[in-house]
C-alpha positions as CSV (number, residue, x, y, z in Angstrom):
1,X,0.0,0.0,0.0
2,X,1.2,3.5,-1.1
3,X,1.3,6.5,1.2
4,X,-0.8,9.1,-0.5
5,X,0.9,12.5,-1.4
6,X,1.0,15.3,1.1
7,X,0.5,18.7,-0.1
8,X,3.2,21.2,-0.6
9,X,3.5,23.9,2.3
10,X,2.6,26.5,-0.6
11,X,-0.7,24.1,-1.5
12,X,-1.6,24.0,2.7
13,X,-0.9,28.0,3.1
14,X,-3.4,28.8,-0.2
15,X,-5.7,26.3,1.3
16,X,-5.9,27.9,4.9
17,X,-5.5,31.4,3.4
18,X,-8.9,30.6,1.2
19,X,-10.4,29.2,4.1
20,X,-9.5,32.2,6.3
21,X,-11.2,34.5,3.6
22,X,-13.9,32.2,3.2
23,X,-14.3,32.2,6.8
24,X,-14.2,36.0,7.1
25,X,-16.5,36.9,3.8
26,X,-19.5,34.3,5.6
27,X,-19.0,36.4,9.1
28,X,-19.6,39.6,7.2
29,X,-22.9,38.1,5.2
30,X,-24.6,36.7,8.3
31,X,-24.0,39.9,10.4
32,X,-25.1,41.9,7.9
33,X,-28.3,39.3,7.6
34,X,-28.6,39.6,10.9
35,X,-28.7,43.4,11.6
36,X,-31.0,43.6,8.4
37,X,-33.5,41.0,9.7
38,X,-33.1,41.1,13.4
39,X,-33.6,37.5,13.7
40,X,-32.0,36.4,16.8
41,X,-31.3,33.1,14.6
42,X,-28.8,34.8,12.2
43,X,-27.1,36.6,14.9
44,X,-26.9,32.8,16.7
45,X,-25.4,32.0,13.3
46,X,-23.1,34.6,13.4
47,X,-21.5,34.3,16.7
48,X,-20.7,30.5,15.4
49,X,-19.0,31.9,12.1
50,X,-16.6,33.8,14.7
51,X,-16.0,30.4,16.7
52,X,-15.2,28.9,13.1
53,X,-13.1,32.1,12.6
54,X,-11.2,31.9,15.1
55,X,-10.4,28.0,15.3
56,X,-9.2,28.6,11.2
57,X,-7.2,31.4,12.4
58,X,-5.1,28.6,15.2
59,X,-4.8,26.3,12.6
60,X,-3.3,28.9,10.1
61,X,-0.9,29.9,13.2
62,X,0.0,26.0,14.1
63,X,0.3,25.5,9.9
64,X,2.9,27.9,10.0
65,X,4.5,27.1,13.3
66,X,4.6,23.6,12.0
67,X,7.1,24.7,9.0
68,X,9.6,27.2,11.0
69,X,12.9,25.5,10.6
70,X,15.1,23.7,13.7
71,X,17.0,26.4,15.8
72,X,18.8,26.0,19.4
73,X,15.8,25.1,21.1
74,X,13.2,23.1,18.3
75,X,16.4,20.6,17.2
76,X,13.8,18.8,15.2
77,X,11.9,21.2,14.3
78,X,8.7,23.0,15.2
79,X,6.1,20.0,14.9
């Protein structure tokens, strides 16, 4: 059995950056829906899209942690 390809660091950083504006575009629709409407639904909706914002943002910060090179104290790395 054949280990499947990993994606470059490049490939994972456009990912997470897409992901990130995704993440940030959807936030701005549904309070915008949600100070339009009033619907105490949309803003429930909204406060989860800033949970979801914010756990993309920590895995954008450990993705890049992640690929800092060894130094004096991370002999091995960073992972």
């Amino acid at each position: 059995m054949q280990t499947p390809p990993v994606a470059s660091y490049d490939d994972q950083k456009r990912a997470m950056n897409l992901s990130l504006a995704v993440a940030v575009l959807l936030l701005g629709v549904k309070v915008t829906a949600a100070v339009v409407t009033g619907s105490s639904a949309v803003y429930s909706d909204a406060a989860e899209s800033v949970v979801h914002l914010l756990a993309v943002s920590f895995a954008a910060w450990a993705l890049r942690l992640a690929h800092k090179p060894a130094d004096e104290t991370h002999h091995f790395g960073h992972d």
